[in-house]
C-alpha positions as CSV (number, residue, x, y, z in Angstrom):
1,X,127.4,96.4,114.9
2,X,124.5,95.3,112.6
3,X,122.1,92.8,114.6
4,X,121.0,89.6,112.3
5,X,117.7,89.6,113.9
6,X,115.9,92.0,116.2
7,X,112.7,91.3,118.2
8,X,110.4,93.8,118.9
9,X,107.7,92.9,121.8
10,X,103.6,94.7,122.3
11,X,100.8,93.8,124.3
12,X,99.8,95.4,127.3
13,X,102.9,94.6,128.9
14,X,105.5,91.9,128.2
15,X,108.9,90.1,129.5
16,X,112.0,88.3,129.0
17,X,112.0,86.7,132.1
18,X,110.3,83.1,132.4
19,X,111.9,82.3,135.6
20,X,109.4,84.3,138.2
21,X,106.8,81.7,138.5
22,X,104.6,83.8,140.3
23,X,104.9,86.5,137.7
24,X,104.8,85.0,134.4
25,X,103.1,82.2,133.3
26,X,104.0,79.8,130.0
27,X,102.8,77.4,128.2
28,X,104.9,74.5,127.2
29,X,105.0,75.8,123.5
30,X,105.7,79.1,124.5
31,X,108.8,77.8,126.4
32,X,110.2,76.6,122.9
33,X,110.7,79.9,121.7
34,X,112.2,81.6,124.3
35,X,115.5,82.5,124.0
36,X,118.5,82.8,126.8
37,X,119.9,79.2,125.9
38,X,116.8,77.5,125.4
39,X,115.1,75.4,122.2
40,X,114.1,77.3,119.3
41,X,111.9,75.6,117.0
42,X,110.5,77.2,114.1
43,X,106.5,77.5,114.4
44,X,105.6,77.6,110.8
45,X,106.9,73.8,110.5
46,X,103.9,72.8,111.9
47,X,101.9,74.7,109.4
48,X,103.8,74.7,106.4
49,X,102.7,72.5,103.5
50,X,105.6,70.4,102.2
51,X,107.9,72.1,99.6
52,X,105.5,75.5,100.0
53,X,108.2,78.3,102.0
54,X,105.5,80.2,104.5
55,X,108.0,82.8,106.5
56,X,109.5,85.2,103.2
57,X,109.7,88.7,102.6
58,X,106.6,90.8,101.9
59,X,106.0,94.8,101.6
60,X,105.8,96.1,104.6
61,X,105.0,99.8,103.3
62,X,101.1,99.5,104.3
63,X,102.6,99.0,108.2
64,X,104.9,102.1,107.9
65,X,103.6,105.3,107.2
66,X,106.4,106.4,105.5
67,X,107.5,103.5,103.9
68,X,105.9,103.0,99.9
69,X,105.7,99.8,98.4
70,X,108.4,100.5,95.6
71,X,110.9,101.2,98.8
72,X,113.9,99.3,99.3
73,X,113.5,99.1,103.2
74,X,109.5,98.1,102.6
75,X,110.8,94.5,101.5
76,X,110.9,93.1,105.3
77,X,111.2,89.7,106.5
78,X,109.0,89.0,109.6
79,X,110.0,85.1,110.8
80,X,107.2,85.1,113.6
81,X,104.8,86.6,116.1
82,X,103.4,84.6,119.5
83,X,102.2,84.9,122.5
84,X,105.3,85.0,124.7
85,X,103.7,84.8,128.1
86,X,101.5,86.2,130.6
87,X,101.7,88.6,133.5
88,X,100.2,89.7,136.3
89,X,101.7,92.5,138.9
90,X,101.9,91.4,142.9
91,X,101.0,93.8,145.6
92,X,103.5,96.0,146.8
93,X,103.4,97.5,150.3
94,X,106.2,99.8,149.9
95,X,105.2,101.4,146.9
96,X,104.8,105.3,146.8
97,X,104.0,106.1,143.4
98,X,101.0,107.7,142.6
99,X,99.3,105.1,141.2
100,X,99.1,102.6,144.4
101,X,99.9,98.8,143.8
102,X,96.3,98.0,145.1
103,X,95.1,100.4,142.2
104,X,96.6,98.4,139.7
105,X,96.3,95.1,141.0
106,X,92.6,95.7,141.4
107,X,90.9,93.5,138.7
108,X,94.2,91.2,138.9
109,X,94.1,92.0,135.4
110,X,96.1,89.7,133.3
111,X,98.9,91.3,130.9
112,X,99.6,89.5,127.4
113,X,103.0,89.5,126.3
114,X,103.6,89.0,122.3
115,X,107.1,89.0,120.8
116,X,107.8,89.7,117.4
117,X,111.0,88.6,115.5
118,X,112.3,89.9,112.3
119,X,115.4,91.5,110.5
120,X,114.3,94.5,111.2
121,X,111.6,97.2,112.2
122,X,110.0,100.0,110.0
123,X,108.9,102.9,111.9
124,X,105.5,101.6,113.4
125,X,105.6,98.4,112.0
126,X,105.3,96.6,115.3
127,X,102.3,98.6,116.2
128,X,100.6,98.5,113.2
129,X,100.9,94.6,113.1
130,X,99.5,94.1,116.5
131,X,96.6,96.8,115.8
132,X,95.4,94.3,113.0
133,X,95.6,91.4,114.7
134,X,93.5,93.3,117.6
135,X,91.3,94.7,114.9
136,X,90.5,90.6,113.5
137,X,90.6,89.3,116.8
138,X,87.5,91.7,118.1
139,X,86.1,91.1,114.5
140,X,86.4,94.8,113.5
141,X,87.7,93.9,110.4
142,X,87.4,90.6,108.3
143,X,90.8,88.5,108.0
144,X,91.2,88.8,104.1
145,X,92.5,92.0,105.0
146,X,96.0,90.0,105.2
147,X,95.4,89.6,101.6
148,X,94.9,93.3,100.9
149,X,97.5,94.9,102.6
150,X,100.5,92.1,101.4
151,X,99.2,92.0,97.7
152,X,102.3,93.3,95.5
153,X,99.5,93.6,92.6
154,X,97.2,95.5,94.2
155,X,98.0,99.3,94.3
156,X,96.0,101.0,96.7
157,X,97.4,102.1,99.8
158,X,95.3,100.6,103.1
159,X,97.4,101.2,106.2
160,X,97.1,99.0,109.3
161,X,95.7,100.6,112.7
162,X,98.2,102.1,114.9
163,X,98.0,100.1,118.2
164,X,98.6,102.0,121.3
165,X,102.7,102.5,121.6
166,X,102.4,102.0,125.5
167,X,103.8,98.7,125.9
168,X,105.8,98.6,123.0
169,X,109.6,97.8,123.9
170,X,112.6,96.9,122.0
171,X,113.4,93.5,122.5
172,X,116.7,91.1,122.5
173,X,118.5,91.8,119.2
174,X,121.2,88.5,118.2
175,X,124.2,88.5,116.9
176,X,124.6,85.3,115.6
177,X,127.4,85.8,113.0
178,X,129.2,88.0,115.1
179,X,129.3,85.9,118.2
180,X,130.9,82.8,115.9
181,X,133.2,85.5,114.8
182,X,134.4,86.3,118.2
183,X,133.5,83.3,120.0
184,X,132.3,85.7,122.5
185,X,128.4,86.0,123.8
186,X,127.0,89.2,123.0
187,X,123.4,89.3,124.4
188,X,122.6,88.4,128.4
189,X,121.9,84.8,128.6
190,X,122.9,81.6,130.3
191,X,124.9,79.8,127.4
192,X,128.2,77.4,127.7
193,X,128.6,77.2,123.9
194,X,131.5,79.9,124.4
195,X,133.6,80.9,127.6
196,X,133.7,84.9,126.8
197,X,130.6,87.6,127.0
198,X,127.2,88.6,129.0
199,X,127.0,84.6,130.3
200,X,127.4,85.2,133.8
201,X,124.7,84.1,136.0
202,X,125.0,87.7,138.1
203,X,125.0,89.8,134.6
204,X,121.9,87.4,133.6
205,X,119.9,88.4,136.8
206,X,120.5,91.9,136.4
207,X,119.3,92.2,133.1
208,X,116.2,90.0,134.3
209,X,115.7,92.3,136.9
210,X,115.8,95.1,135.0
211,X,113.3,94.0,132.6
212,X,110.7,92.6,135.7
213,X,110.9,96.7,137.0
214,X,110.6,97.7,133.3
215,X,107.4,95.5,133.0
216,X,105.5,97.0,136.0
217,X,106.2,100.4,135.3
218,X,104.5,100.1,131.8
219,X,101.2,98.2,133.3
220,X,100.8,101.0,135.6
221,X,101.0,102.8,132.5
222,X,97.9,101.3,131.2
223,X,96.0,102.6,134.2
224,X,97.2,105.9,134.5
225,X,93.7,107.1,132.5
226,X,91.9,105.2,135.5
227,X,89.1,102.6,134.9
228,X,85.5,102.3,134.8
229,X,83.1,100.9,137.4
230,X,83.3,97.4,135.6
231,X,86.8,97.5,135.6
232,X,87.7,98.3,131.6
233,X,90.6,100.7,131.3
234,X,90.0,104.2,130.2
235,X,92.8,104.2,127.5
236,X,91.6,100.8,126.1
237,X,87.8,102.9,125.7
238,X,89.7,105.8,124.1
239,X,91.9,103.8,121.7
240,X,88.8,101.9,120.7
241,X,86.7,104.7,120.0
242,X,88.9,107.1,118.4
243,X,91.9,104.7,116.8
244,X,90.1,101.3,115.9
245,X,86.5,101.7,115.4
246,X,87.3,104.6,112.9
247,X,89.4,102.5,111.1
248,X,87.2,99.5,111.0
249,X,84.8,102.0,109.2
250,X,87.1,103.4,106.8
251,X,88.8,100.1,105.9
252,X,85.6,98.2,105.3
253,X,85.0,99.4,101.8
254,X,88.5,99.5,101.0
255,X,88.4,95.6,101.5
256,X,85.2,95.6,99.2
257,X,86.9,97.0,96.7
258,X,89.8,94.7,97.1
259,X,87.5,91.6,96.6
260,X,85.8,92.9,93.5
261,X,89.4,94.0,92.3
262,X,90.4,90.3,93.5
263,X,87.1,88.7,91.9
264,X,87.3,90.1,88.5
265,X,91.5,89.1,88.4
266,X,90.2,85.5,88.9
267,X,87.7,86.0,86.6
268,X,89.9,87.3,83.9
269,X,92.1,84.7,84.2
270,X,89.3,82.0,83.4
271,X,89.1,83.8,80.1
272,X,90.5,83.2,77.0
273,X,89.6,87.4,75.8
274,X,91.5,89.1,78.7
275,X,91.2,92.6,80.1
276,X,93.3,94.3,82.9
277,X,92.0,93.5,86.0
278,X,90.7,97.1,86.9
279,X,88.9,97.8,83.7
280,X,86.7,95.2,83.8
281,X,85.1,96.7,87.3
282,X,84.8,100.5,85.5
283,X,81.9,102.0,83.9
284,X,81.5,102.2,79.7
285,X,83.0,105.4,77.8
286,X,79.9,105.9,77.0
287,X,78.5,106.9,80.5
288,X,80.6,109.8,80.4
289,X,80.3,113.3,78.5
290,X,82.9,113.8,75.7
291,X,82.6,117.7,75.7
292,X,86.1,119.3,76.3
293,X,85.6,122.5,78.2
294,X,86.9,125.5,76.4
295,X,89.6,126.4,78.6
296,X,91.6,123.0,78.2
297,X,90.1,122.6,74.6
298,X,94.3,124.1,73.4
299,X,96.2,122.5,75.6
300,X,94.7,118.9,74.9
301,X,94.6,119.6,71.2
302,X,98.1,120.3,71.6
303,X,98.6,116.5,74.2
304,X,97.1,114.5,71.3
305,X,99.1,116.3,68.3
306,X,102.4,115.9,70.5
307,X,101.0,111.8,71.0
308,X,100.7,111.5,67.8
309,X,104.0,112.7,66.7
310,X,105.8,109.7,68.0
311,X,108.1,111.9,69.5
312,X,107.1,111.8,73.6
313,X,110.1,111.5,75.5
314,X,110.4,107.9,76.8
315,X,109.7,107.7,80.9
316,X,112.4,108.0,83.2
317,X,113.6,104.6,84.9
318,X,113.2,106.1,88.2
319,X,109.8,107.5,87.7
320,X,109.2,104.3,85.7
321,X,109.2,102.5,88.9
322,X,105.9,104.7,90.7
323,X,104.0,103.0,87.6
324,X,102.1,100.4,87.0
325,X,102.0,98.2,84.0
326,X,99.0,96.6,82.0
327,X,98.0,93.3,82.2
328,X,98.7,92.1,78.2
329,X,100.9,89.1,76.8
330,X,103.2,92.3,75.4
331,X,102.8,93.9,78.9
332,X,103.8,91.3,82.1
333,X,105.7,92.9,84.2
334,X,103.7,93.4,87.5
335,X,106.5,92.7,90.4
336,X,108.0,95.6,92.5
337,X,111.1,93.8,92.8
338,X,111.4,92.4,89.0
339,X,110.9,96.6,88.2
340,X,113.3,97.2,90.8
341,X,115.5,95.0,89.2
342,X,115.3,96.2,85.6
343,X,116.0,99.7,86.5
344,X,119.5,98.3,87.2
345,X,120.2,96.6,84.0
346,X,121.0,98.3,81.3
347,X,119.2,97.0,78.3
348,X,116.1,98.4,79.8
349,X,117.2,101.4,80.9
350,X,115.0,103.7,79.3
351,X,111.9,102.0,81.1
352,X,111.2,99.6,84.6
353,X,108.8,98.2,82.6
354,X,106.9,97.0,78.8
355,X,104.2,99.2,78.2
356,X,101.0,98.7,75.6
357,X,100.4,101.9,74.6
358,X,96.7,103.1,74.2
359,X,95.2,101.3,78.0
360,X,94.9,102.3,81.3
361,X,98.7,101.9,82.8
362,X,100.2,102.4,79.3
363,X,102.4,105.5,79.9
364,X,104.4,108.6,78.9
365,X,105.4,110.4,81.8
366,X,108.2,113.9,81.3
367,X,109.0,117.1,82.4
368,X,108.8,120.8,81.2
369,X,109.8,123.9,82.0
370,X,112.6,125.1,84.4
371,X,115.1,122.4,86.0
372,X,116.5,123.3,89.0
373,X,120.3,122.4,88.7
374,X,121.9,125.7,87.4
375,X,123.5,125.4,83.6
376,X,121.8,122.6,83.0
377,X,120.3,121.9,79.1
378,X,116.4,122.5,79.1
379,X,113.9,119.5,79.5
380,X,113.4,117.9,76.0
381,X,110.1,118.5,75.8
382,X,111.0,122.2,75.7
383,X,112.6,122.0,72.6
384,X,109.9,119.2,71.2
385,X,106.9,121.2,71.9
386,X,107.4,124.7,72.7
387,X,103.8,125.8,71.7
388,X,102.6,123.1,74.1
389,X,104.7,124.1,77.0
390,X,104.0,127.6,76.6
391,X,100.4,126.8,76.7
392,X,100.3,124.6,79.8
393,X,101.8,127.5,81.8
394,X,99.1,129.7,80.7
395,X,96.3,127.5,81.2
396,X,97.7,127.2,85.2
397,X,97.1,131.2,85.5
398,X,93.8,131.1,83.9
399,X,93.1,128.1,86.4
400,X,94.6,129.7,89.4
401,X,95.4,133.6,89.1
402,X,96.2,134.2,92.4
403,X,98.3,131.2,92.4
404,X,102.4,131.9,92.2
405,X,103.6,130.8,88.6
406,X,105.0,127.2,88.7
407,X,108.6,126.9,87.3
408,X,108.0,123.1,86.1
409,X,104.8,120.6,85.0
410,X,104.7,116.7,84.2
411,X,103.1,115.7,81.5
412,X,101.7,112.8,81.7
413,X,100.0,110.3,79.5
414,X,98.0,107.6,80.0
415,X,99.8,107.0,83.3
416,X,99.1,105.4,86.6
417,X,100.9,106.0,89.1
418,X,101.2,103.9,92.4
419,X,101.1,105.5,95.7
420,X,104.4,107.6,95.9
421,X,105.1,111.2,97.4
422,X,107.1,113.6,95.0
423,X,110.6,113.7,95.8
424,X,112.8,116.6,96.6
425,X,111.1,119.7,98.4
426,X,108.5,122.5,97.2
427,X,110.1,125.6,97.3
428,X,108.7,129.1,96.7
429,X,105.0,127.1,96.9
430,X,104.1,124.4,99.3
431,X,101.0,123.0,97.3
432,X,101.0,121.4,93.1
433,X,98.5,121.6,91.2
434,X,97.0,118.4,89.1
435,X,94.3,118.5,86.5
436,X,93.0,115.3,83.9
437,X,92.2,115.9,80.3
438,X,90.5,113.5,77.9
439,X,87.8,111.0,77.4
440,X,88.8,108.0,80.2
441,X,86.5,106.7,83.3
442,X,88.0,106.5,86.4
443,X,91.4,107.5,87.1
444,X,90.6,109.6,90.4
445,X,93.9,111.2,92.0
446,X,94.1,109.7,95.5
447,X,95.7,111.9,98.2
448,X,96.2,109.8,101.7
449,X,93.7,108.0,101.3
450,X,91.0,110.4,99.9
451,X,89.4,110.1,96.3
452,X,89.5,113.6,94.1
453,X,88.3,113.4,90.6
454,X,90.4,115.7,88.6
455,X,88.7,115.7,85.1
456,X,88.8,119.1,84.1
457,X,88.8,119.8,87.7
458,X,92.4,121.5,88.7
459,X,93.5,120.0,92.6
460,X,96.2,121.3,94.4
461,X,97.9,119.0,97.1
462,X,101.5,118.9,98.9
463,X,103.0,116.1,96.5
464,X,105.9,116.5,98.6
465,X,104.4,115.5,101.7
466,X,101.1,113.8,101.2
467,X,101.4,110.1,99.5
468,X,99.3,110.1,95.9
469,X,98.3,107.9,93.3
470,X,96.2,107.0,90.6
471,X,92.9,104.9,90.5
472,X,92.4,102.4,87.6
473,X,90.8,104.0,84.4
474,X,90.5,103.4,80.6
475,X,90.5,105.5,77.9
476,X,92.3,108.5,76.4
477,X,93.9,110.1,79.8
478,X,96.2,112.8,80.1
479,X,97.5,114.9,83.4
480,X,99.1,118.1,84.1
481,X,100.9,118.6,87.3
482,X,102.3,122.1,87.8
483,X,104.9,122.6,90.9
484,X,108.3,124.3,91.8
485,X,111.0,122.1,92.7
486,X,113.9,123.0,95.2
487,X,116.4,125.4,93.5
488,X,113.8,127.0,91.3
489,X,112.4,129.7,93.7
490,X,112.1,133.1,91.9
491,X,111.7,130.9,88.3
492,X,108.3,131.2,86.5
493,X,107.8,128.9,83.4
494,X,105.6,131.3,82.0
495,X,108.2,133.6,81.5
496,X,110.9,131.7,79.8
497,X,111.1,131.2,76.3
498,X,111.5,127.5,75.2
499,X,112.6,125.5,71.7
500,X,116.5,127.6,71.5
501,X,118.9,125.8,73.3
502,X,120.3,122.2,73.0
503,X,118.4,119.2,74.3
504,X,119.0,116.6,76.4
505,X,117.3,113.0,77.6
């Protein structure tokens, strides 16, 4: 059965059990939200402005790390996070474990217990949410970094730290429909609303005593790594030092360039002449050398003739969706979920979104080569531009000889692309290959996090594995990405011949 809400509880230890005095310890607010038959009042009411709705769904996919913002599952709804209680562990004669009750009771250490309710839990998405409210908390990191990391605008991937996972527990999970259904109670608590279910008093105190003997074993936990002479846990030191404060430092000028990215949208939007929000933060054409290499001087001669033929296949609706859009009065489409939606209606099938051709985000985006389903018709750029095709795969072996022939390339123009990982599965090599051609500043291909400019610079990466995407940039920008699909191993473009069979979309 499908639980309508699940809680999910992190801290250094935590409890369901408000009823051992000497154990836990609440504060009258705190005894609002528990559950097991008692009041449940809505915290945000107290903090929501009047006809503004503060608990809604967000993106989730910079708390998950394999979760991306164009995700279906990455749309979460988190109703609320507080401090649920606090603990502290009694001395036990008769224990024998190896860690004695004196040595964990020996800075009568307090244990904070937060609980987390939502509709459901991504992988890691408990952990990362506690690590950032640790990491603002201890001032590692500045709290606008709420803004970042929930923006639907913003496309840059900046994940949340990964708190520790000791301590983390699956919680109560309710079953509120199904429990009217039945008129049965289907979670452990005292409750008279219905006869049937787990509402005994003796099932109630088991459950509560299971979860007390549950609790101490995961605060001995915590001092399994021993502590210092002051008393501060080892595995607090070693989270610190190797999980948070490394983030802190990585995250800090992402959050910079967040603001300026933030600063210049406001900016823009004082302004009656508008440019995209990114542009306006780039350097001029002008700073940049316009001198094409000779060894990618064919293959982009061949990009703009087949650009200016007005015959590049249109985008897929699927791929569509890994895009980003401009920022014009012809071009407004900048929600996930709008996208998300178009791709399902069939006017605007051809495209998630309205594209102004010529700037940064305005894109062409199709594939070449082998396909990997057997007796299917060739790609239609095959047929379109043979001579183009045929020169791509030869400008990979000049870039890479002792690289294995690549069965397939995208072509790409003038595309950004928001942080995505390729889908199927490499076969016959585990890495593609990506280069830029063209006169455009900026559009650095991101992998996980770190920046590679690929301006007549060939990168390889594992686009299968590795989450990618595309920095802001302007200008004339077109990308090559050479790789070989699942059910092409043993098929090298290069050696096909292209532009004799029938086509297809």
């Amino acid at each position: 059965r499908e639980p309508k809400k699940k809680r999910s509880r992190k801290g250094e230890s935590n409890s369901n059990d408000d009823k051992h005095d000497d154990f836990i310890s609440v504060g009258k607010k705190d005894k609002e939200c528990l559950p097991h038959g008692r009041k449940v009042d809505s915290p945000a009411k107290a903090f929501e402005p009047k006809g503004k709705r503060v608990l809604r769904r967000k993106r989730f996919h910079n708390f998950c790390p394999n979760i991306l913002a164009h995700d279906f599952l990455a749309y979460r709804r988190m109703d609320r996070i507080y401090h649920r209680g606090t603990i502290r562990l009694q001395h036990e004669n008769n224990d024998s474990e190896s860690i004695s009750a004196k040595q964990v009771t020996k800075n009568d250490r307090p244990f904070v217990v937060f609980s987390l309710t939502g509709d459901l839990f991504l992988r890691e998405q408990a952990l990362r949410v506690m690590g950032l409210l640790i990491a603002i908390c201890r001032g590692a990191i500045d709290s606008d970094i709420i803004d970042c990391l929930f923006d639907e605008e913003y496309t840059n991937l900046v994940p949340a730290p990964l708190a520790p996972r000791l301590g983390l527990l699956s919680g109560e999970a309710t079953y509120m429909t199904w429990e009217g259904r039945l008129k049965t109670i289907l979670s452990a608590r005292l409750c008279n609303i219905y006869k049937k279910g787990w509402n005994r008093k003796e099932i109630v105190n088991a459950v509560e005593k299971w979860e007390y003997s549950l609790l101490k074993d995961i605060a001995r936990g915590w001092y399994w790594d021993g502590v210092t002479d002051d008393g501060r846990l080892l595995s607090e030191i070693d989270w610190l030092q190797n999980v948070l404060h490394p983030w802190a430092q990585k995250t800090r000028p992402l959050l910079e360039d967040y603001r300026r990215w933030k600063a210049s949208k406001e900016r823009n939007e004082s302004t009656i002449e508008k440019e995209t929000d990114d542009q306006s933060l780039l350097p001029p054409l002008e700073s940049i050398s316009h001198d094409v290499p000779e060894i990618f001087a064919k293959v982009l001669d061949l990009l703009r003739k087949a650009d200016a033929s007005g015959l590049w296949p249109s985008t897929s609706p699927k791929r569509s969706l890994v895009m980003v859009t401009t920022n014009s009065e012809e071009s407004n489409v900048k929600s996930i979920a709008v996208a998300q939606s178009a791709t399902r209606t069939k006017e605007t099938r051809t495209s998630a979104y309205a594209y102004k051709e010529g700037e940064g985000g305005a894109s062409g985006s199709f594939s070449v080569g082998v396909m990997p389903d057997l007796g299917c018709n060739q790609p239609k750029g095959n047929i379109l531009f043979p001579e183009l095709v045929k020169a791509a795969f030869e400008l990979e072996r000049a870039l890479k000889p002792d690289r294995e022939p690549s069965s397939t390339i995208a072509i790409n123009r003038n595309a950004q692309f928001r942080p995505h990982t390729d889908n199927g599965a490499g076969a016959g090599q585990s890495n593609s290959l990506i280069v830029g051609l063209g006169n455009y500043v900026g559009g650095e291909l991101v992998v996980e996090g770190a920046k590679k400019d690929i301006r007549y610079n060939a990168v390889e990466f594992d686009g299968w594995k590795e989450r990618h995407w595309t920095m802001p940039f302007q200008g004339e920008r077109y990308s090559l990405v050479w790789f070989t699909p699942k059910g092409c191993e043993g098929m090298r473009g290069i050696d096909m011949e292209f532009g004799e069979a029938t086509t297809t979309d």
